[in-house]
C-alpha positions as CSV (number, residue, x, y, z in Angstrom):
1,X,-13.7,-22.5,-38.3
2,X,-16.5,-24.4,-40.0
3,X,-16.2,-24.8,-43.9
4,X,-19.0,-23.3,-45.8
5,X,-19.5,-23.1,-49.7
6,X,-19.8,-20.1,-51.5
7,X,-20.9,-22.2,-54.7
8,X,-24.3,-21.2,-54.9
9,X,-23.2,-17.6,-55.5
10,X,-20.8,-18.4,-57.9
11,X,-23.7,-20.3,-59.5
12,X,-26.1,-17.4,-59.5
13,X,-23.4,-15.7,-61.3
14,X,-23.2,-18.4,-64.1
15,X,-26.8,-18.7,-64.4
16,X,-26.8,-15.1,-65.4
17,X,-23.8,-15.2,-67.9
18,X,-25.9,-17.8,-69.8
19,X,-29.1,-15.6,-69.4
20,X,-26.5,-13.4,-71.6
21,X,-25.5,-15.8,-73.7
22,X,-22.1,-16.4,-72.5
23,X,-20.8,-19.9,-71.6
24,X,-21.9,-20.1,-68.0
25,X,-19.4,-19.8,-65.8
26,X,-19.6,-18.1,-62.4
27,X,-16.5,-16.7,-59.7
28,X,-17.3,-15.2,-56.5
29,X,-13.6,-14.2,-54.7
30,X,-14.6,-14.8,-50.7
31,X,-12.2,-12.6,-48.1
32,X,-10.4,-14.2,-45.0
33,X,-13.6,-13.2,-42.9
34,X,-16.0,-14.6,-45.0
35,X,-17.2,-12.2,-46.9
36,X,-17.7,-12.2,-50.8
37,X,-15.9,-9.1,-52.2
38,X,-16.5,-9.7,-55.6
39,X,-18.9,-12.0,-58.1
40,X,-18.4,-12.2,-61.8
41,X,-19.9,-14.7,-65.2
42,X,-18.4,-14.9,-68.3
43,X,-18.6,-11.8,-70.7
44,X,-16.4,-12.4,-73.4
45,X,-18.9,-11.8,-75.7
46,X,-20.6,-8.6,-74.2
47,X,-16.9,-7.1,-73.4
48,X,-15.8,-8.1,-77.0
49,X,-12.5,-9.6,-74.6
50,X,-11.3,-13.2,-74.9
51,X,-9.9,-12.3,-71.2
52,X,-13.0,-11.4,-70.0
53,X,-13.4,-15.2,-68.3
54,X,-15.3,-15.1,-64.8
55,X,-12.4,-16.0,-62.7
56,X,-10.4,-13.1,-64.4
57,X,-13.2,-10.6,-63.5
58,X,-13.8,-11.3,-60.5
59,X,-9.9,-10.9,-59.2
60,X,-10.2,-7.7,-61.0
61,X,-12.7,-6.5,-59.0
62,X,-11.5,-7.6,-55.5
63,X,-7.9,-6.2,-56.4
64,X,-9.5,-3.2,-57.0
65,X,-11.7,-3.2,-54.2
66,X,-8.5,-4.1,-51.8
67,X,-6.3,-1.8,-53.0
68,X,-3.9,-4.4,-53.8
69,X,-2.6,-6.4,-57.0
70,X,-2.8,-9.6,-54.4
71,X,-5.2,-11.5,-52.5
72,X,-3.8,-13.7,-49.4
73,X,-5.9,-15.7,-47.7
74,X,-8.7,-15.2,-50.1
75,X,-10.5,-17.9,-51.9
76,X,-12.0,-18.1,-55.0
77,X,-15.3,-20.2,-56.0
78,X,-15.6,-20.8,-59.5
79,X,-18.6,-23.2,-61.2
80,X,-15.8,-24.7,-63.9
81,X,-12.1,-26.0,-63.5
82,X,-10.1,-22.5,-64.7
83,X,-8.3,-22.7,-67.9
84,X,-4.5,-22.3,-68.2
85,X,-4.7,-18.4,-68.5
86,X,-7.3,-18.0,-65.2
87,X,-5.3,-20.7,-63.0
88,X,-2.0,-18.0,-64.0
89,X,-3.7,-15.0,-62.5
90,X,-4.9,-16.8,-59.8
91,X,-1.4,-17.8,-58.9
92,X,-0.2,-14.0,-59.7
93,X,-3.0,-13.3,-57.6
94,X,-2.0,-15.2,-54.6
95,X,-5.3,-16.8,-53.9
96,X,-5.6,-19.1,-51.0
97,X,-7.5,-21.9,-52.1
98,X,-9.5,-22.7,-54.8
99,X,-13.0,-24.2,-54.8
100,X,-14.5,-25.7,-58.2
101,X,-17.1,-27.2,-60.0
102,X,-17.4,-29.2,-62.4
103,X,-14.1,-30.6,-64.8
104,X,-13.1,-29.3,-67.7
105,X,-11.1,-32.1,-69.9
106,X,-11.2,-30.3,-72.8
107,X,-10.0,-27.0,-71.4
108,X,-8.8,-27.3,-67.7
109,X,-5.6,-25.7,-66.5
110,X,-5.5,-26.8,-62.7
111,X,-6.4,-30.8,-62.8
112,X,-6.0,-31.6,-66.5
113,X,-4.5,-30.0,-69.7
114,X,-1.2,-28.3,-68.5
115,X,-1.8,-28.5,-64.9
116,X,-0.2,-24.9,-64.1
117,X,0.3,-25.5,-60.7
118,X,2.5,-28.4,-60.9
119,X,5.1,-26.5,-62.8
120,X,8.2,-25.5,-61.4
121,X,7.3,-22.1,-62.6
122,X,4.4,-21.4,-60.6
123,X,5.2,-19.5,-58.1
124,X,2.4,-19.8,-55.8
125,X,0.3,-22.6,-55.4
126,X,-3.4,-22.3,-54.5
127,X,-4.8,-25.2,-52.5
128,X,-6.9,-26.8,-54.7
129,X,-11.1,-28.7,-54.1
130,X,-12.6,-29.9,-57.0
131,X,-16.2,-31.4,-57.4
132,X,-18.0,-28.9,-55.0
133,X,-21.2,-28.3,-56.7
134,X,-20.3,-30.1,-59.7
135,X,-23.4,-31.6,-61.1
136,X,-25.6,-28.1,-60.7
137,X,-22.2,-26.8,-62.7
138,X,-22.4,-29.5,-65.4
139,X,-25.9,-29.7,-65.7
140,X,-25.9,-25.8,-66.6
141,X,-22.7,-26.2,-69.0
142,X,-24.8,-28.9,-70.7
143,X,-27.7,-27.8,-70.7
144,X,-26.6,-23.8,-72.5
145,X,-24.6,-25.8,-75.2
146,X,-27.1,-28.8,-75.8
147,X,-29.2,-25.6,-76.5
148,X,-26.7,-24.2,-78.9
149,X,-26.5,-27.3,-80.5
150,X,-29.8,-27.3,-81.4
């Protein structure tokens, strides 16, 4: 099976969080066929719900459209490296793999920060490609808060 990146989605999804004004981050959770199940951007703001990250949407919705409270061999696109809280559920969540943007030093959970899946306590462990689409996803995340800087 030929690779192919679902990025772009999750990238239409983040563009449209920012359109909200939410930090723009975009998840699109992609079934073992191919096929995206579910898409989601930030809406902690709109939702009022500091859980309400895109990653953490977006399993929602594919749990609920499978029925199930796990997803194997699904994977999940995401425009930013998942915090601590969204690289738990996707463990809970038994995601595949995980494809994402760009880095986040200041907030990561997978690559930097506490690096959740390299705890003994994680008890699954998604594989892991970082950097796909990462300069459309860091040019967007720079671009919405050089904006709020302003």
């Amino acid at each position: 099976m030929q690779f192919r990146s679902y990025m772009d989605e999750a990238l239409v999804e983040a563009r449209a969080a920012a359109a909200r004004g939410e930090v723009p981050v975009g998840a699109v959770v992609v079934s073992p066929e191919g096929v995206v199940v579910a898409r989601a951007g930030n809406r902690t703001r709109e939702l009022h719900d500091p859980t309400a990250h895109a990653e953490v949407l977006a399993l929602r919705a594919a749990c609920a459209a499978a029925g199930k409270d796990r997803l194997p061999g699904h994977d999940l696109y995401v425009t930013l490296e998942p915090c601590p809280m969204c690289a738990t559920a996707i463990s809970f969540a038994r995601v595949a793999r995980v494809y994402y943007g760009a880095s986040d030093p200041k907030s990561g959970g997978v690559e930097r920060g506490p690096r959740v899946y390299a705890h003994p306590q994680c008890h699954h462990v998604p594989e892991v490609y970082d950097g796909i689409g990462a300069a459309a996803a860091a040019e967007l995340l720079q671009a919405f808060f050089g904006e709020k800087r302003s």
